[in-house]
C-alpha positions as CSV (number, residue, x, y, z in Angstrom):
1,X,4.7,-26.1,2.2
2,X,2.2,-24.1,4.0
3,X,0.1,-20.9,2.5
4,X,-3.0,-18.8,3.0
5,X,-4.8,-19.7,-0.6
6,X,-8.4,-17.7,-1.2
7,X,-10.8,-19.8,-2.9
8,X,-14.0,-17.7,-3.1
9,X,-15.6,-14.5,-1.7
10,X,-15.0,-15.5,2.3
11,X,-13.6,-19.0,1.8
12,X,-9.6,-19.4,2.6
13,X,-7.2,-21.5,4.1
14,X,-4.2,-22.2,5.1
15,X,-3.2,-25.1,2.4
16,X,-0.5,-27.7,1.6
17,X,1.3,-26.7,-1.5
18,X,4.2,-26.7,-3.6
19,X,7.0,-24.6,-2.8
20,X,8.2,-22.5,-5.3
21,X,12.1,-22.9,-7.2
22,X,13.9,-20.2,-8.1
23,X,13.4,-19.5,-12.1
24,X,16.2,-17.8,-13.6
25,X,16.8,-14.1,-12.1
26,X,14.8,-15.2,-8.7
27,X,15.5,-16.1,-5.7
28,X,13.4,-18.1,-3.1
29,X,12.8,-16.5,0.5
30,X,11.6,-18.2,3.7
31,X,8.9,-16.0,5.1
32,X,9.4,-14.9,8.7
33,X,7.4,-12.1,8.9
34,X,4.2,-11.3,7.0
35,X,1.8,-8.4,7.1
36,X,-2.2,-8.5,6.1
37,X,-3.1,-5.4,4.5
38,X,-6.5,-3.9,3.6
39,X,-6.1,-5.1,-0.5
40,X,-6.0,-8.7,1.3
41,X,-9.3,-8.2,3.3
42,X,-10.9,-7.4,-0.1
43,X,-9.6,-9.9,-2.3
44,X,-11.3,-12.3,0.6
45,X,-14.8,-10.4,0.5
46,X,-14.6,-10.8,-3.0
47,X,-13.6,-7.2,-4.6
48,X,-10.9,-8.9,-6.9
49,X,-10.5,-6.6,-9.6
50,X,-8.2,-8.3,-12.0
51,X,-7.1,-11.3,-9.5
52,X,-9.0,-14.7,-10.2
53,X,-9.2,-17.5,-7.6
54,X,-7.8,-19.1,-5.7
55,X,-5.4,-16.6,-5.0
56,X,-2.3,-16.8,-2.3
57,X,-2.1,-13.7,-0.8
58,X,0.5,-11.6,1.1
59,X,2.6,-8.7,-0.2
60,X,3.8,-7.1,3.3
61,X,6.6,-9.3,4.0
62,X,10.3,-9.9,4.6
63,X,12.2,-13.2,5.4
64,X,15.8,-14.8,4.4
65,X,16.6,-16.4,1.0
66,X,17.3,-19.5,0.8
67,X,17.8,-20.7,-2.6
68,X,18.8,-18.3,-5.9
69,X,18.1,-19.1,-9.5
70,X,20.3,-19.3,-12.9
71,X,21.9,-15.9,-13.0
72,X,21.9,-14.4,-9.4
73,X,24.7,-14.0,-7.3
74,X,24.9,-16.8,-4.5
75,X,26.0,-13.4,-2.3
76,X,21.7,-13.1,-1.7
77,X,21.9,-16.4,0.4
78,X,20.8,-16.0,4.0
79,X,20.5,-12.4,3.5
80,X,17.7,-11.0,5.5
81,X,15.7,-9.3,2.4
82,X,12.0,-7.7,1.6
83,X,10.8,-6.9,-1.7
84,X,8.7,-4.9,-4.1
85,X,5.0,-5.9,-4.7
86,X,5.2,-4.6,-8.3
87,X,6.8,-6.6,-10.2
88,X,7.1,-4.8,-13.8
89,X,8.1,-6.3,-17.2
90,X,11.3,-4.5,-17.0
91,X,11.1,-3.7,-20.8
92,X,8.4,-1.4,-21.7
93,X,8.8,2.6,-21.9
94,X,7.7,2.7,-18.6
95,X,9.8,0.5,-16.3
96,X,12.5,1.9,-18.6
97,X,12.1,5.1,-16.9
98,X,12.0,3.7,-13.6
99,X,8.6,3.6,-13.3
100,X,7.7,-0.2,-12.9
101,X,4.7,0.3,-10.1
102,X,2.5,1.9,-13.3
103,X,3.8,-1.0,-15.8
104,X,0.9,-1.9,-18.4
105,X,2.4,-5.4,-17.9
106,X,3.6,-5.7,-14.6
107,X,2.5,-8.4,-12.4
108,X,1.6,-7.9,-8.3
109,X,2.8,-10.4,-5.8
110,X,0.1,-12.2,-4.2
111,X,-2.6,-9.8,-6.1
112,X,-2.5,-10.4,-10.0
113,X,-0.3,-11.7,-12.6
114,X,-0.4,-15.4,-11.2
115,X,2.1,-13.9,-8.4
116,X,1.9,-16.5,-5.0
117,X,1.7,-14.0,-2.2
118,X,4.0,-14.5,0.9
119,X,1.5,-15.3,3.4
120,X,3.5,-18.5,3.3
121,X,6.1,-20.7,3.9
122,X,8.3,-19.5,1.3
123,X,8.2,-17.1,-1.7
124,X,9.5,-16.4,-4.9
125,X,10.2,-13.1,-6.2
126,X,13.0,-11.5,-8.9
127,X,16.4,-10.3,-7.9
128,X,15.7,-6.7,-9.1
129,X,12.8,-6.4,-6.3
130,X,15.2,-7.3,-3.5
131,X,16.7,-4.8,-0.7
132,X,18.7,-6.0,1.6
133,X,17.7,-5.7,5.3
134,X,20.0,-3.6,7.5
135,X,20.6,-5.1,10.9
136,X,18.8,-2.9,13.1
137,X,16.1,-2.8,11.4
138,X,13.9,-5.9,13.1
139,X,11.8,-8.9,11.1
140,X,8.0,-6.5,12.3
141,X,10.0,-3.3,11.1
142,X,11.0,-5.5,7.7
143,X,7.3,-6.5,7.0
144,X,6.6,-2.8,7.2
145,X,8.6,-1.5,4.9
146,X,6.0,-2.0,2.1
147,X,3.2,-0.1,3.7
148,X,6.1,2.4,4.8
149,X,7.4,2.9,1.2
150,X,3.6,4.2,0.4
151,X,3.6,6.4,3.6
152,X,6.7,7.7,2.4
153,X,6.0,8.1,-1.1
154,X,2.6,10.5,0.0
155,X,5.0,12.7,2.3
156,X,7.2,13.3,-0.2
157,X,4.4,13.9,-2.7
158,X,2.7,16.4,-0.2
159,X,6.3,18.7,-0.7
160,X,6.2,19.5,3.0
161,X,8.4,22.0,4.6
162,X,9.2,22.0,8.7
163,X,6.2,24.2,10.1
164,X,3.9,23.6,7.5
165,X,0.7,21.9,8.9
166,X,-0.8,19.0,7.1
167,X,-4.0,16.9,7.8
168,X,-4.3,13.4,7.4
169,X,-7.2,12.0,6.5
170,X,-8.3,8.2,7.4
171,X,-5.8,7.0,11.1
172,X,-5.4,3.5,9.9
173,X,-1.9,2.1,9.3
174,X,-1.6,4.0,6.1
175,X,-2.3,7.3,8.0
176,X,-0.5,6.8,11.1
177,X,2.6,6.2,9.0
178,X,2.0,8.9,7.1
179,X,1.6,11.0,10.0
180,X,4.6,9.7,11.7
181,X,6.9,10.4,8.4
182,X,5.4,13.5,8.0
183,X,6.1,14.7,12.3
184,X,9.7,13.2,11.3
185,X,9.9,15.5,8.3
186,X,9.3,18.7,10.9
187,X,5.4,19.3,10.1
188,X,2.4,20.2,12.5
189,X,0.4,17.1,12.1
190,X,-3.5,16.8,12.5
191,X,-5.3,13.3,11.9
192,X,-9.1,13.1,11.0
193,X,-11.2,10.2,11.3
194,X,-14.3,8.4,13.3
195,X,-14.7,7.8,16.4
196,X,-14.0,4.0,16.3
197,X,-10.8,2.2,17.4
198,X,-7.9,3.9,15.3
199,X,-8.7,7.5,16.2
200,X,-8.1,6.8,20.0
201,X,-5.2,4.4,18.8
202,X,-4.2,7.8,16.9
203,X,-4.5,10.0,19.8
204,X,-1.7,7.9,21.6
205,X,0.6,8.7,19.5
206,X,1.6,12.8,20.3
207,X,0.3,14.3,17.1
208,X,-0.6,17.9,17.3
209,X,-4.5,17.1,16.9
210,X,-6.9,14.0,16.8
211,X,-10.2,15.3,15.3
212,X,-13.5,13.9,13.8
213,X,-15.4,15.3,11.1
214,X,-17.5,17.3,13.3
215,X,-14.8,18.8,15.5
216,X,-12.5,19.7,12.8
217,X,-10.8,23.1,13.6
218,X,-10.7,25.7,11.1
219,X,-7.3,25.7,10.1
220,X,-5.1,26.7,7.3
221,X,-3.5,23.3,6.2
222,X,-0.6,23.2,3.6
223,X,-1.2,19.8,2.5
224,X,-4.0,17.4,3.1
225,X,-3.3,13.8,2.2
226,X,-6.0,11.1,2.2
227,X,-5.4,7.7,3.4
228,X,-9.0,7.1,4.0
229,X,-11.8,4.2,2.7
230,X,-14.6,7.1,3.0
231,X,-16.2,7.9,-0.6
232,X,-16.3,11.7,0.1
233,X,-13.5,12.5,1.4
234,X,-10.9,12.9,-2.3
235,X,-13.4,16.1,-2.8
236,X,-13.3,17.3,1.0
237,X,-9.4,17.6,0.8
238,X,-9.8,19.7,-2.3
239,X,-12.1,22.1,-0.1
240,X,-9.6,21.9,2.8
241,X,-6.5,22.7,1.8
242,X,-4.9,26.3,1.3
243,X,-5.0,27.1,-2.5
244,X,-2.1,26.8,-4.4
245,X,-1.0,23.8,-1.8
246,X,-1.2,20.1,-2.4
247,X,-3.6,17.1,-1.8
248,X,-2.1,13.3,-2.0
249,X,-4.2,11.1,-2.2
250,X,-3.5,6.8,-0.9
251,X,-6.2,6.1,0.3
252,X,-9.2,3.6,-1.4
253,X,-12.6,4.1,-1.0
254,X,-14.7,1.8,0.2
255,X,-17.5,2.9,-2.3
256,X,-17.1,4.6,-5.7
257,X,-19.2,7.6,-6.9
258,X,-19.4,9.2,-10.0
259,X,-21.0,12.6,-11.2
260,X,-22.1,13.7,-14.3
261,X,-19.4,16.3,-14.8
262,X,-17.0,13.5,-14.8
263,X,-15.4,14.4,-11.6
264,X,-16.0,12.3,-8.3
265,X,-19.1,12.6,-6.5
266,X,-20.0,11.7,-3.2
267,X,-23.7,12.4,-3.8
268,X,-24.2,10.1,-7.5
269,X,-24.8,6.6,-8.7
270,X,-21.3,4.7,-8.4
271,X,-18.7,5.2,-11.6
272,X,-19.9,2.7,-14.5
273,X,-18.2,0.2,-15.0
274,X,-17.5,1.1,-18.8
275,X,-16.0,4.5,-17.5
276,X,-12.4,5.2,-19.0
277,X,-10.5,8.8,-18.3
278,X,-11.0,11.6,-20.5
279,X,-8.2,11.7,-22.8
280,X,-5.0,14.1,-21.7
């Protein structure tokens, strides 16, 4: 079959490879739909973290099983399905308490844990990462639904209630669907960002303010959540928001910056690479 595969900082290509079978507890999906998201573009320019090359990328999917391993019901085939990128060991303390996306263990399709991404033909992932499509929800829609559950996930973290103003930082995908779930949840919605292609994107949309930096009203805002790539911006939202309210933060910096006091800096050296938390 077909796939994307990443074989060094800004070499990939679409390759002939094997297509996956489905192990016990999986099931094999043919991709329709596929999304490239901002982990993707770094994994190509080389910031790879844990992930060695090649790698086979994709995570922002959805598609139709086909085939279903030893232990799965047969019910799964030709259901239209997307899937968790997480993929936890499903035994430790942690997934235990339904927390799989923070497993010590866990493995992350298309990113680490020798996971083949879905930028391809087909895909293999576990049964237990597997919801079912509804019908009106379309194949694009389905491919969202990953960077949607994130969105999601910061709204609800942000403990908005309708009228309360928030400010999103950073209008790229992660942002605009932030902002969207947000406006759906009843909030006044402000975005922040630069004055390159997604704030005028942004300013299509009907939110209650499209601002720069410099522009920036002063405003009380109940939550500030930051889905931007911009190293200074984690410490901003602390100064913006009202006190006693909440900043979320989904957003990863470009650039890392560490200061003395142990807290992030935008003005010191980058964090060491030895650095570990202070303990709880």
């Amino acid at each position: 079959m077909r796939a994307f595969v990443i074989t060094a900082p800004g070499q990939g290509a679409v390759q002939d490879v094997d297509p996956p079978t489905a192990q016990p507890g999986e099931v094999v999906v043919d991709v329709r739909r596929a999304g490239i998201c901002g982990t993707d573009a770094e994994l190509f320019r080389g910031h790879t973290g844990l992930t060695p090359y090649p790698v086979r990328i994709g995570h922002e999917w959805m598609g139709t099983v086909s085939s279903v391993g030893d232990g799965v019901s047969r019910r799964w085939i030709g259901r239209r399905v997307t899937g968790d990128t997480m993929l936890g060991c499903g035994k430790c303390r942690r997934c235990r308490d339904g927390r799989h996306h923070v497993c010590g263990f866990r493995a992350e399709l298309g990113i680490r844990g020798a996971r083949p991404g879905a930028l391809a033909d087909q895909v293999a992932v576990p049964e237990t990462a597997l919801y079912e499509l509804p019908g009106q929800v379309s194949d694009i829609q389905g491919a969202l639904v990953e960077p949607g559950g994130n969105a999601l996930r910061a709204v609800r973290a942000a403990a908005l209630r309708p009228g309360d103003r928030l400010l999103v930082l950073g209008p790229g995908t992660i942002g605009v669907l932030t902002a969207m779930f947000a406006r759906a949840a009843g909030a006044e919605v402000h975005l922040m960002g630069r004055t390159d292609r997604s704030l005028p994107f942004a300013g299509t949309l009907g939110f209650d303010g499209v601002w720069t930096e410099d522009t920036l009203p002063d405003l009380a805002w109940d939550a500030v959540i930051d889905a931007s790539t911009a190293a200074h911006l984690p410490s901003k939202a602390v100064q913006l928001v009202e006190p006693g309210k909440r900043v979320v933060y989904i957003g990863l910096a470009a650039t890392r910056a560490w200061s003395t006091a142990g807290n992030w800096s935008s003005k010191t050296s980058p964090r060491p690479a030895s650095w570990a938390p202070p303990p709880a």
